[in-house]
C-alpha positions as CSV (number, residue, x, y, z in Angstrom):
1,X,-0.9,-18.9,18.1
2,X,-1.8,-20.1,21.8
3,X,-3.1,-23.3,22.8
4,X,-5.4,-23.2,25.6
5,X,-6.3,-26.2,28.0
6,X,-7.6,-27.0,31.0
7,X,-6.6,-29.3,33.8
8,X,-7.2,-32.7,33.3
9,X,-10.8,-33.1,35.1
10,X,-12.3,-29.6,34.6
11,X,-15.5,-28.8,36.0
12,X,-18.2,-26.7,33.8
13,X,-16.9,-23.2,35.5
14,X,-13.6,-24.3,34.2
15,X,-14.9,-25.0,30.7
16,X,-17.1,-21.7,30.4
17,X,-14.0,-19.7,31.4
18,X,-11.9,-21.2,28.6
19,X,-14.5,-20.2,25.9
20,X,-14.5,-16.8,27.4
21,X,-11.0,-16.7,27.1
22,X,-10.5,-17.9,23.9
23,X,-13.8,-15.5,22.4
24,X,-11.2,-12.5,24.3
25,X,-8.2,-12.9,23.3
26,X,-7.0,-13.2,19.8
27,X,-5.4,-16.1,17.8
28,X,-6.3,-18.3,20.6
29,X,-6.8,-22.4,19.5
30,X,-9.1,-23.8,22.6
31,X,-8.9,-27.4,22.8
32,X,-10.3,-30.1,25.6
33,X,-7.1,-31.8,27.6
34,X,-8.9,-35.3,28.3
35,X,-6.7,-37.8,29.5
36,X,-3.2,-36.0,28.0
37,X,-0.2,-35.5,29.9
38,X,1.9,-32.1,29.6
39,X,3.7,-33.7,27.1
40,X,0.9,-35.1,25.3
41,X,-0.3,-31.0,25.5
42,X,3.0,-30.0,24.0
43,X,2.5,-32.1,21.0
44,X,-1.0,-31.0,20.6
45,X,0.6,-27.4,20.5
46,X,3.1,-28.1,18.3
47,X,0.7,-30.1,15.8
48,X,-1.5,-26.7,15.9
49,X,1.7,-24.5,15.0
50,X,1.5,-22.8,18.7
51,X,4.1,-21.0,20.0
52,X,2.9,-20.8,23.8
53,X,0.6,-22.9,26.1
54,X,-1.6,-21.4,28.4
55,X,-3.3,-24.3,31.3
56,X,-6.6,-23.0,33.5
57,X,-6.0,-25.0,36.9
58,X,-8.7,-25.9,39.1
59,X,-9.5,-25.0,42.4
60,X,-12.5,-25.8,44.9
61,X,-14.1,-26.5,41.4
62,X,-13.5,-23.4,40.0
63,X,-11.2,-21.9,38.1
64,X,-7.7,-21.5,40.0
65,X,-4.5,-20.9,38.8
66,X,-3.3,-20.0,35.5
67,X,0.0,-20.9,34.2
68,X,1.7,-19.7,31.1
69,X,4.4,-22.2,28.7
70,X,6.4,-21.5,26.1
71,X,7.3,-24.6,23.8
72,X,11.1,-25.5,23.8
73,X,12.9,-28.8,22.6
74,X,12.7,-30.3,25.4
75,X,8.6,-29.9,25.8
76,X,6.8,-27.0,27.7
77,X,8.7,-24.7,29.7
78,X,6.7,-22.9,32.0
79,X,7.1,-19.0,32.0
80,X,6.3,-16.2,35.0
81,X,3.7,-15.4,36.1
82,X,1.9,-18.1,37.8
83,X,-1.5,-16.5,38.4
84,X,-3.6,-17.7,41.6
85,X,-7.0,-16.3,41.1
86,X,-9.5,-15.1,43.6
87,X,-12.5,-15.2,41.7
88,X,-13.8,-15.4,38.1
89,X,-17.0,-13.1,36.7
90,X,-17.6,-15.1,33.6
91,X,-18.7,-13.0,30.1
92,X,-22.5,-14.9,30.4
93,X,-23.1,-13.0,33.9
94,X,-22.4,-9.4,32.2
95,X,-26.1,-8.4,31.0
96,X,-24.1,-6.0,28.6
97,X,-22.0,-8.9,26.6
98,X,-21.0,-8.8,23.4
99,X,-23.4,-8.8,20.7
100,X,-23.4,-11.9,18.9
101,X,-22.0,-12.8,16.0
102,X,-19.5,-9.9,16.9
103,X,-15.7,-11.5,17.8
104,X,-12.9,-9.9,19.0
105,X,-10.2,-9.6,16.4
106,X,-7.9,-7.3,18.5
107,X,-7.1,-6.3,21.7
108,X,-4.7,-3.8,23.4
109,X,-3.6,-3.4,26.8
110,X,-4.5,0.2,28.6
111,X,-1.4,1.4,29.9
112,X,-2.6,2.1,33.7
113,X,-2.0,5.3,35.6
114,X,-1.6,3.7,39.0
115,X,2.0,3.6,40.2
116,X,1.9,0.4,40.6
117,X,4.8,-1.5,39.6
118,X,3.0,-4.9,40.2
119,X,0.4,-3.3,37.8
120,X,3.1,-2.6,35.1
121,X,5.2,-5.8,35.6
122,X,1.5,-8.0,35.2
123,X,0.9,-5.5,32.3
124,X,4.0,-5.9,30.6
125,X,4.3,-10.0,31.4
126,X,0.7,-10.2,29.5
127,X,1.6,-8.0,26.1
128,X,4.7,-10.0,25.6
129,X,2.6,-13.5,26.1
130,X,-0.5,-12.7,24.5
131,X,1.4,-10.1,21.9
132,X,-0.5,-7.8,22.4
133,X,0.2,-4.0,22.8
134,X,0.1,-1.5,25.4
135,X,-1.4,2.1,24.5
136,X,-1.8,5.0,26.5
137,X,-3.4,7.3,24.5
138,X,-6.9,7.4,23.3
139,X,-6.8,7.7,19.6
140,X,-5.0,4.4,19.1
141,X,-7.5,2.4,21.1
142,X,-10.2,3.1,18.4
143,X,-7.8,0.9,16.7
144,X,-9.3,-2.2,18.2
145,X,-12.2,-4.3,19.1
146,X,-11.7,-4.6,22.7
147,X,-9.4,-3.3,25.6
148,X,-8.2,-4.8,28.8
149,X,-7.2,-3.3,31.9
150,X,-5.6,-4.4,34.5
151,X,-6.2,-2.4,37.9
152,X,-5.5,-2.6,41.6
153,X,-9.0,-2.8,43.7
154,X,-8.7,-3.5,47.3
155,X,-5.8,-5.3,47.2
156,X,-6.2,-7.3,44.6
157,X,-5.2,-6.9,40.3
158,X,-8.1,-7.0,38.8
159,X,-8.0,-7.9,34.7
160,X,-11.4,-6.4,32.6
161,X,-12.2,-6.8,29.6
162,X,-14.6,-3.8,27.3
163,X,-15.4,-3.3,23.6
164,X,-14.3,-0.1,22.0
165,X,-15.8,2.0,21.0
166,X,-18.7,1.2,23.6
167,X,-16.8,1.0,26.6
168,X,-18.8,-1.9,27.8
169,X,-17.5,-4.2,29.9
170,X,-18.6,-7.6,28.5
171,X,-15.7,-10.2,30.8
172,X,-14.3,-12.4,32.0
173,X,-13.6,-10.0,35.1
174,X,-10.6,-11.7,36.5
175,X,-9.5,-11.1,40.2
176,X,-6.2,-12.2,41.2
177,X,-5.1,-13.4,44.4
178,X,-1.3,-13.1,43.9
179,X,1.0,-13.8,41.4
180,X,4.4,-15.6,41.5
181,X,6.8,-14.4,39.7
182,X,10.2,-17.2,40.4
183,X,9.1,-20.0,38.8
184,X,10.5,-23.7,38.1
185,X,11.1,-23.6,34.1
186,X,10.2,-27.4,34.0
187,X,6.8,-28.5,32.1
């Protein structure tokens, strides 16, 4: 399981984004950070039977950074990438969304043609977090709910998000501004 937070004084974006996420991506435990430190976090995690930790940083009031933590020992350990994000199409702006009533359960990973390797390494860093798999071929995504996609649009990766067998797209549509990849392993 993954425990998702905010930063400590979201704004409503913030909050709005995290429900998206956690209505996306499977076996995901949203909870609101209040006054809690990293630590504080961690236990909350650990209380829930989480593995990993995964914080929504704000920016300019707005979603900004999202940073990914496994749980160790000694506390959270942060893991690559660090994701800086350009901008954030939330699932309520996507006249298409989901039905209600109808979660996702299950979610793969398109494999993407590009020849991208930022593209792959993104792709790859996201299955292992999320566990989720990458397919390439058709006839295994009728196997889930929903698919995401990560793509390379004017420069920037692009992550969307569409239910099978539809093909709609129903968000968040998540454009990044770069990603680091080194990262501090201190939480």
């Amino acid at each position: 399981m993954i425990l998702l937070t905010t930063s400590r004084r979201p704004t409503q974006a913030i909050r709005t984004f995290c429900r998206d996420l956690s209505h996306t991506f499977p076996n995901t435990l949203r909870i609101n950070r209040g006054k809690l430190s990293l630590e504080g976090v961690a236990a909350k995690a650990i209380d829930a039977n989480a593995e990993k930790v995964l914080v929504v940083e704000r920016w300019k009031s707005g979603p900004g950074k999202i940073q990914f933590f496994e749980i160790s020992k000694e506390g959270l350990r942060l893991i690559p990438p660090l994701i800086y994000l350009k901008g954030v199409k939330l699932q309520r702006e996507f006249p298409e969304a989901k039905p209600k009533g109808r979660r996702i359960k299950s979610l793969a990973i398109e494999a993407s043609k590009s020849g991208s390797t930022e593209v792959k390494k993104l792709e790859e860093a996201l299955s292992k977090f999320f566990d989720i798999p990458i397919v390439s071929d058709e006839k295994s995504l009728r196997d889930y709910d929903a698919l995401m996609q990560v793509t390379l649009e004017q420069g920037f990766l692009t992550l969307t998000f569409r239910l099978i067998p539809e093909m709609v797209e129903v968000g968040p549509r998540i454009r990044i501004s770069h990603l680091i990849w080194e990262v501090n392993h201190e939480g």
